[in-house]
C-alpha positions in Angstrom: -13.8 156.6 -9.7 -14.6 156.7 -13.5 -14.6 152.8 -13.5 -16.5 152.6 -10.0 -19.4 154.8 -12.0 -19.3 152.5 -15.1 -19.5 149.4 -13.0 -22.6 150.4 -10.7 -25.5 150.1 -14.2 -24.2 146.6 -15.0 -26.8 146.2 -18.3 -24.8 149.2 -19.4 -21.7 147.8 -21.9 -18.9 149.9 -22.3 -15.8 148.8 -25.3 -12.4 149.1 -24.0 -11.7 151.5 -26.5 -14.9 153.7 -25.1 -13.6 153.2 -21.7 -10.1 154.0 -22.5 -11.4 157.6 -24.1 -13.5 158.1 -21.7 -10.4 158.0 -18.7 -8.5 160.0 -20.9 -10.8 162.5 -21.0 -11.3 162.3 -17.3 -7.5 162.5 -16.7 -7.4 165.3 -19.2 -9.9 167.3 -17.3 -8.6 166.6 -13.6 -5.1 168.2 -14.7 -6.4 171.0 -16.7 -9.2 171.8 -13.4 -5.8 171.8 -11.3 -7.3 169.0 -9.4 -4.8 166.3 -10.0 -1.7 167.5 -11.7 0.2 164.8 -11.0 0.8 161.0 -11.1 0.6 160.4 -7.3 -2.6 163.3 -7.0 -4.2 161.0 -10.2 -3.7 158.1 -8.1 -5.2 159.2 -5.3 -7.8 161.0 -6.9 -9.0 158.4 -8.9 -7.9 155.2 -7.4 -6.1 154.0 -10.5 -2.7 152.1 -10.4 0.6 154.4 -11.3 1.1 152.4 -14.5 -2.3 153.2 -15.7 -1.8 157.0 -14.6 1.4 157.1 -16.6 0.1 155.3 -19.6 -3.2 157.5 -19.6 -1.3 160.4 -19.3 0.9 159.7 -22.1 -2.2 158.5 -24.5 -3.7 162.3 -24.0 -1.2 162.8 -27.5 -3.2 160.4 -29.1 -5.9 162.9 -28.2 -3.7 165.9 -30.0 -4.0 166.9 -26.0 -0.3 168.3 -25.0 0.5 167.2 -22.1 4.6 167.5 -20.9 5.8 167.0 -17.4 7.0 170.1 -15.8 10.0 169.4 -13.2 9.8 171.9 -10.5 12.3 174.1 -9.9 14.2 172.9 -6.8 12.6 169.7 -6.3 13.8 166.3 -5.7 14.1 164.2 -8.6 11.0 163.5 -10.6 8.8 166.0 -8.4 6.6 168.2 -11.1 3.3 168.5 -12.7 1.6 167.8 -16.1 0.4 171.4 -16.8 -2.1 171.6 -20.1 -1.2 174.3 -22.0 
C-alpha cells in the first residue's frame, strides 16, 4: 500500500533509508490503530511479504518504539499480537 503510493508520482525520489522509516512508521501506526496487530493482518493489510513484516516490526526498536509479541492465552503456537504499549 505504502510502496503502491510512492510508486504512482514517479519524478518523486524516495532513499531507502526514507522509505524504510517511512513503513516503519506505517507499521507502527496500523498496530497501535488496532488495524493490523499482527504479522499475517500486516500482510494482508499492506501487501508486504512476511519477512518484510517481521523485519519492519522488529526495526520499530530502532525507532525507541516497543513493540513485544503478545502470545494469546490459549492459542496455538505462535498465535498473538504486537500490542504498543
Amino acid at each position: 500500500m505504502l510502496s503502491q503510493a510512492l510508486k504512482k508520482d514517479s519524478k518523486m525520489q524516495v532513499s531507502k533509508t526514507k522509505s524504510s522509516f517511512y513503513r516503519r512508521l506505517y507499521v507502527a501506526y496500523l498496530i497501535d490503530s488496532q488495524i493490523a496487530s499482527s504479522v499475517p493482518e500486516l500482510m494482508a493489510a499492506t501487501g508486504m511479504p512476511r519477512r518484510t513484516a517481521q523485519d519492519t516490526i522488529s526495526a520499530l526498536a530502532d525507532l525507541d518504539i516497543v513493540c513485544d509479541f503478545e502470545q494469546l492465552e490459549g492459542g496455538r503456537n505462535h498465535a498473538g499480537s504486537y500490542p504498543l504499549p
